[in-house]
C-alpha positions as CSV (number, residue, x, y, z in Angstrom):
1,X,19.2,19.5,-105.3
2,X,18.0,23.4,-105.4
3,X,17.8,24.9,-108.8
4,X,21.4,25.7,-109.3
5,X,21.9,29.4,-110.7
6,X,24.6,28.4,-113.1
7,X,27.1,30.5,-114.8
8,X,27.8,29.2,-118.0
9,X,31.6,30.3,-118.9
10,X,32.6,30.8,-122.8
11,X,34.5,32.0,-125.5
12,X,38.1,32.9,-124.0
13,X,41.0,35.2,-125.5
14,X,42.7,32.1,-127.3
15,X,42.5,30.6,-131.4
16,X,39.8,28.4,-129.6
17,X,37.6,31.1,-128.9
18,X,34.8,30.2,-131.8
19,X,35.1,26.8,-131.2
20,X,35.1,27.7,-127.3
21,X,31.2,29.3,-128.4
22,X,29.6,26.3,-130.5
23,X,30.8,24.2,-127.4
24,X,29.2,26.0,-124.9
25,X,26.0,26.4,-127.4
26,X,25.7,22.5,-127.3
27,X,25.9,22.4,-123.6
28,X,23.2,25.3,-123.1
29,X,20.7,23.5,-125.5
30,X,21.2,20.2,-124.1
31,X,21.0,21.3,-120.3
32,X,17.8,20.7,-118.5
33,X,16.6,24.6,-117.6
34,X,13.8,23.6,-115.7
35,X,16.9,21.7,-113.4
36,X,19.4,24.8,-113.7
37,X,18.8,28.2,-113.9
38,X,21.6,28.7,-116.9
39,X,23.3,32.3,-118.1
40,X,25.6,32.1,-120.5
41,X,28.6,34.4,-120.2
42,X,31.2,34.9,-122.4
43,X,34.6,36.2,-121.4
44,X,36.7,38.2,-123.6
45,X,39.6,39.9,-122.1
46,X,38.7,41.8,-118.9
47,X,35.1,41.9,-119.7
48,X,32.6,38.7,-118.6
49,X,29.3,39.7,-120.2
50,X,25.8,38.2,-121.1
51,X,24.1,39.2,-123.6
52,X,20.3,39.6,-123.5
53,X,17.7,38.3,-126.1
54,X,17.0,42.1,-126.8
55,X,20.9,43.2,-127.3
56,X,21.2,44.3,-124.3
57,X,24.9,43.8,-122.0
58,X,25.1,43.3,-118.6
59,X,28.2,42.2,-117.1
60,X,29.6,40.4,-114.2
61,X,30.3,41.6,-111.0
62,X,33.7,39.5,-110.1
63,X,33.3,41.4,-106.9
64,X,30.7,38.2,-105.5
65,X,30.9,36.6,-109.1
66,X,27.0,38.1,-109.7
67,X,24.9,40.0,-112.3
68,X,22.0,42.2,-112.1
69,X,19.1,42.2,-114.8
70,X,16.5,44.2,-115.1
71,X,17.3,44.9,-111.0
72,X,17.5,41.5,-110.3
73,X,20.7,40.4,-108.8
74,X,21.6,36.7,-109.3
75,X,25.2,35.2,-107.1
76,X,26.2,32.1,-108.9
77,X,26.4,29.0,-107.1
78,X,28.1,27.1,-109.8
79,X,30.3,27.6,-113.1
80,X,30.5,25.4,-115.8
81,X,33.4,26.0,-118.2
82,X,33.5,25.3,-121.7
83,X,36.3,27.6,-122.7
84,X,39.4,26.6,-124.3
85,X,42.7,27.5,-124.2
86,X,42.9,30.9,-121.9
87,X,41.7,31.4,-119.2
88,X,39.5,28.3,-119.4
89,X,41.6,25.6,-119.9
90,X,45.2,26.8,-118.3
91,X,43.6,27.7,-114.4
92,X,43.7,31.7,-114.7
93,X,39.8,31.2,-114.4
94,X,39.9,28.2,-112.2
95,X,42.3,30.2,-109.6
96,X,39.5,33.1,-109.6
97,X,36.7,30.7,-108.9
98,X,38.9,29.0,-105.6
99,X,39.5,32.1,-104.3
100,X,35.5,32.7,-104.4
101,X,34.5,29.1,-103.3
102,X,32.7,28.8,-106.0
103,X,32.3,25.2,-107.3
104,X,33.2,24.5,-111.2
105,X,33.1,21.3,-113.6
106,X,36.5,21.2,-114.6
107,X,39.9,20.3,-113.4
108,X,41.2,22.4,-110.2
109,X,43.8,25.3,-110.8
110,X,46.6,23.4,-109.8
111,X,45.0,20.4,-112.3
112,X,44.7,23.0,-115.2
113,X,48.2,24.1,-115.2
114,X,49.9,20.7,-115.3
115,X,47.8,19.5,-118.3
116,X,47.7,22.6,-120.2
117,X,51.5,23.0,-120.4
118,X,52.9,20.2,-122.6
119,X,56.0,19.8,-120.7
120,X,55.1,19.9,-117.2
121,X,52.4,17.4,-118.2
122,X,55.6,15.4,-119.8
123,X,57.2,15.8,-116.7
124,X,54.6,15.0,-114.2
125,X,53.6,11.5,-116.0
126,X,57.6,10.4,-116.5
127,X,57.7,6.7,-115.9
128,X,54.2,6.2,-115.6
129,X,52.7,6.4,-119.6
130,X,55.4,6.1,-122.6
131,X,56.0,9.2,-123.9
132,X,57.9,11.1,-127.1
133,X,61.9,12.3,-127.1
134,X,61.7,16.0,-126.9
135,X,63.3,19.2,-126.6
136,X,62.0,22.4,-124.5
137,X,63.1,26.0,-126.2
138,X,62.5,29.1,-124.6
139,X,61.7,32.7,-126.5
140,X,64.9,34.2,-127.3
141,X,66.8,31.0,-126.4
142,X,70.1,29.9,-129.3
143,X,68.7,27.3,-131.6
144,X,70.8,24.3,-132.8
145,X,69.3,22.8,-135.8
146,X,72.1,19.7,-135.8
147,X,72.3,19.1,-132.5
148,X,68.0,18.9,-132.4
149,X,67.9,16.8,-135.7
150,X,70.7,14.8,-134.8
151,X,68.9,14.0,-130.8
152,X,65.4,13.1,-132.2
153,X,65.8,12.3,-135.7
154,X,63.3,13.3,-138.7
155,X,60.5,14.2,-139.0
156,X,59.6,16.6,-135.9
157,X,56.7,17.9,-134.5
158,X,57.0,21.6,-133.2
159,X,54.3,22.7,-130.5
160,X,53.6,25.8,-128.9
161,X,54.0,24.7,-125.1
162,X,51.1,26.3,-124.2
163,X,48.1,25.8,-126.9
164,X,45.0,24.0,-128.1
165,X,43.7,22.7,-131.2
166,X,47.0,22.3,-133.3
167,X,47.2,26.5,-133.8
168,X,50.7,26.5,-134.5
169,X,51.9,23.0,-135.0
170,X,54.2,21.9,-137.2
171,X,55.4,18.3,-139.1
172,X,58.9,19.4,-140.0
173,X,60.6,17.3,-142.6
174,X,63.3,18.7,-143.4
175,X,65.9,20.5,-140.8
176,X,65.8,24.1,-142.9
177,X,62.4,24.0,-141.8
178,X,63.1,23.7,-138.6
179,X,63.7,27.5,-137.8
180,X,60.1,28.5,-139.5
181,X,58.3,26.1,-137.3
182,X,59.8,26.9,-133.6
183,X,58.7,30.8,-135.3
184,X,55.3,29.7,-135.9
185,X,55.3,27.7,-132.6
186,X,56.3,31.3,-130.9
187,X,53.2,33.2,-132.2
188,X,51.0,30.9,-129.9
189,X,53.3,30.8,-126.8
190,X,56.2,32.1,-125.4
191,X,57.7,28.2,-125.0
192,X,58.3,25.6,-127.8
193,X,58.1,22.1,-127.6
194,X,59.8,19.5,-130.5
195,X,59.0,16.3,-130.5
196,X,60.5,13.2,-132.3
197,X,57.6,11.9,-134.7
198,X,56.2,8.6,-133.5
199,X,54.2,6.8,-136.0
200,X,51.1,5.4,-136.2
201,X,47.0,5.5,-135.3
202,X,45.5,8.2,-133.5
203,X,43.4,7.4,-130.5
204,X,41.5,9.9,-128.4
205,X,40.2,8.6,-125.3
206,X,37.7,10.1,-123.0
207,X,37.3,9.4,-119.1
208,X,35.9,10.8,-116.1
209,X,35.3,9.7,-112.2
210,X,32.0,10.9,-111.0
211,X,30.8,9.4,-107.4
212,X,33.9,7.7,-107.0
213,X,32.9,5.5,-110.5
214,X,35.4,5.3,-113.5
215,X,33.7,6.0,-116.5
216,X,36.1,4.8,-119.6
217,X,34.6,5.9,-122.8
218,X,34.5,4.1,-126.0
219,X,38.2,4.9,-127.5
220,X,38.2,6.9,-130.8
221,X,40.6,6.5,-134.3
222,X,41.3,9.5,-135.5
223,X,42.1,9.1,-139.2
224,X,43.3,12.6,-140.6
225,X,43.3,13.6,-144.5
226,X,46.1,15.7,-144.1
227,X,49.6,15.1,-142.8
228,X,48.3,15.0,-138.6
229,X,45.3,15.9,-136.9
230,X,45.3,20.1,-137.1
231,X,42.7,22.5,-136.7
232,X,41.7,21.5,-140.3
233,X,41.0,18.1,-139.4
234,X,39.7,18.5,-136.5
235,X,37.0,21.2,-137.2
236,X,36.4,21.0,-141.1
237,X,33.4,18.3,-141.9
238,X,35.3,15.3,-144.4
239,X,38.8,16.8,-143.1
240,X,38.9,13.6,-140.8
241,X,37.6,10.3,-140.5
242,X,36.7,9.2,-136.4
243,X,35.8,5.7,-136.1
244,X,34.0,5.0,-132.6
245,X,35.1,2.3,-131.0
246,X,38.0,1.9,-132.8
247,X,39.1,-1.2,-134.2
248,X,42.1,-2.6,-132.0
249,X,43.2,-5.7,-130.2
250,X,42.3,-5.7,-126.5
251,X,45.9,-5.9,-125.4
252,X,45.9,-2.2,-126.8
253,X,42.7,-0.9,-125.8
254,X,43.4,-2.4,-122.1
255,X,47.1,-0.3,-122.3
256,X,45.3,3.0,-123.6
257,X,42.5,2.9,-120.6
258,X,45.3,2.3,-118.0
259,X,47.3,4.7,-119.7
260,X,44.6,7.2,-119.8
261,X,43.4,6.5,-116.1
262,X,47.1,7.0,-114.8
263,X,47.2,10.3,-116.5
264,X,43.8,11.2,-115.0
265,X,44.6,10.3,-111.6
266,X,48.2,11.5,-111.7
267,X,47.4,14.8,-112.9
268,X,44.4,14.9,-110.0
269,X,42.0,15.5,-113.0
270,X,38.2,16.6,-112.3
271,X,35.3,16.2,-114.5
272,X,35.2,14.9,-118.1
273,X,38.6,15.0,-119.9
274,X,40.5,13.3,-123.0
275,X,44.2,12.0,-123.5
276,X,45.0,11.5,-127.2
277,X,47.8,8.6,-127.8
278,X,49.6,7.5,-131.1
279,X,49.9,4.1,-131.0
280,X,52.7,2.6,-133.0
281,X,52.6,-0.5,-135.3
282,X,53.9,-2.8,-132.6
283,X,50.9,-1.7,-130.2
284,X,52.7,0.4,-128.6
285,X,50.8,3.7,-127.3
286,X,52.5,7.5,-126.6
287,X,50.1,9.9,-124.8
288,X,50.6,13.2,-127.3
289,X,48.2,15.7,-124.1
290,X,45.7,16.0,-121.8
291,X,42.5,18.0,-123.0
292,X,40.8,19.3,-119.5
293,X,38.1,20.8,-121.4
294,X,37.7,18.8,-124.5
295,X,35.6,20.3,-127.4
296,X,32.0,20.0,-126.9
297,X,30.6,20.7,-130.2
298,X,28.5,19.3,-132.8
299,X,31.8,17.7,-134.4
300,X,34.0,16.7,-131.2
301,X,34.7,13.7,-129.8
302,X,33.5,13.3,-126.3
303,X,30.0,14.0,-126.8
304,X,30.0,11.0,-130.2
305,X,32.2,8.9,-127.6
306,X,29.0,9.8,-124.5
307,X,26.5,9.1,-127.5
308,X,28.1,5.7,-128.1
309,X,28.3,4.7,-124.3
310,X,24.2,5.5,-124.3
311,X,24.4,9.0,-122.3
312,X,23.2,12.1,-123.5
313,X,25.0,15.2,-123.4
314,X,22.7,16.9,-120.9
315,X,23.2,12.9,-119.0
316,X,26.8,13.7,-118.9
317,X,26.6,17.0,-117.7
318,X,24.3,16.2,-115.0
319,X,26.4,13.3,-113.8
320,X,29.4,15.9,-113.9
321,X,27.5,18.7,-112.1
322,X,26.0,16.6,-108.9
323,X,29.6,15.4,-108.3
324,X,31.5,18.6,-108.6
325,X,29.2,20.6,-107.3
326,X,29.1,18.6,-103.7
């Protein structure tokens, strides 16, 4: 394979932006540069700029997806996304990169939109994975606090439709709480998602099909000190406790890799993604989402899951690239 000139796409206009930068850092570091011919770029509204070791700005052409430096003008070949949220995550960025033809390391546009929105995701996977009771509310739309609590019981979970990294999720307890979550849920996206509350372990579960092979990664417990896994938990160091592989019978561990295989396949997933499940007392597992771009920082999942399995992050990546990029 050529040296690839490879754009590497971060940050985002989402709460995941930061997190969207230390993932992209760990990527860039662990790359092989004498392999790829790697620029970072960050995106941050209209403007998709990389920024020089002296300062200096230069931005993208979206025009033939290029940049000039110092007069040299590079065309991309390939981008590899680690943004979060939008427009990494939800196929804005995705649909740009079709239209170019240019190849990327994530899931397609069409991909992107299913897993990113809770309830289509929900929708799509019906029948095939055991899911939660829920309700869908729309901005503006009459809210009936009996008629929600009385369907799905207590507690709730409240979810922005559209969102990552728990930024504006809510355990309600209590139905007079109900109203101040679905407002909170609102400040991340325009639809809400309640949930009933199924109890028990949190398991994140990475896969990925490269060359036509299933790769099933070690599954993860996710044991949060607070009440559920939020950004908290996830991001602050002795917040959360993840226990690689986890310890659970392999009735349940064979359920959760079918489980997570079905939702990879049905959702026509591309590249290295994670489904988180609860999985009741009984053994039971309920997929919670899809994460097409899952966090790749020095605290996320995939990459201790990769570790575990014996492949590097820059392994991974590779693996990822020669596949997508054919």
């Amino acid at each position: 394979m050529k040296r690839l000139k490879i754009a590497l796409m971060a940050g985002g206009d989402s709460s995941e932006r930061e997190i969207a930068l230390q993932s992209a850092a760990q990527i860039h570091a662990a790359l092989d540069h004498e392999k790829y011919d790697i620029t970072l770029i960050d995106l941050k509204g209209r403007s998709w700029s990389h920024t020089a070791a002296d300062g200096t700005r230069y931005e993208v052409d979206k025009n033939d997806f290029s940049i000039t430096i110092a007069g040299e003008k590079k065309i991309f070949d390939y981008a590899l996304i680690l943004i979060h949220g939008t427009p990494g995550e939800n196929g804005m960025l995705q649909g740009y990169l079709e239209m170019m033809q240019i190849p990327c390391s994530s899931c397609s546009m069409t991909s992107s939109v299913i897993t990113f929105d809770k309830v289509t995701t929900k929708r799509t996977l019906q029948g095939r994975v055991n899911l939660a009771r829920d309700r869908f509310l729309l901005r503006g739309e009459k809210v009936d606090v009996e008629a929600i609590v009385g369907e799905l019981g207590l507690p709730l979970f409240v979810k922005p439709n559209a969102s990552g990294s728990s930024f504006g999720v809510t355990k309600v307890k209590a139905a007079e709480e109900l109203p101040a979550a679905i407002e909170a849920a609102l400040k991340e996206s325009d639809e809400v998602l309640i949930e009933e509350c199924i109890t028990g372990r949190e398991m994140g579960c990475g896969v990925m099909i490269v060359g036509g092979k299933e790769w099933i990664f070690p599954i993860t417990e996710i044991v949060a000190k607070n009440d559920f896994f939020d950004y908290e938990a996830k991001y602050t160091e002795g917040f959360s406790e993840e226990i690689t592989p986890a310890d659970i019978t392999p009735e349940v561990k064979a359920d959760l890799n079918r489980m997570t295989l079905e939702a990879y396949k049905t959702c026509r997933c591309r590249g290295v993604v994670r489904v988180d499940f609860i999985v009741t007392e009984e053994g039971k597992p309920y997929l919670i989402e899809i994460n097409s771009i899952p966090g790749m920082s020095g605290g996320s999942i995939v990459p201790k899951q990769a570790r575990e399995m014996g492949l590097s992050l820059g392994e991974l990546y590779d693996l990822i690239i020669q596949d997508t990029y054919k």
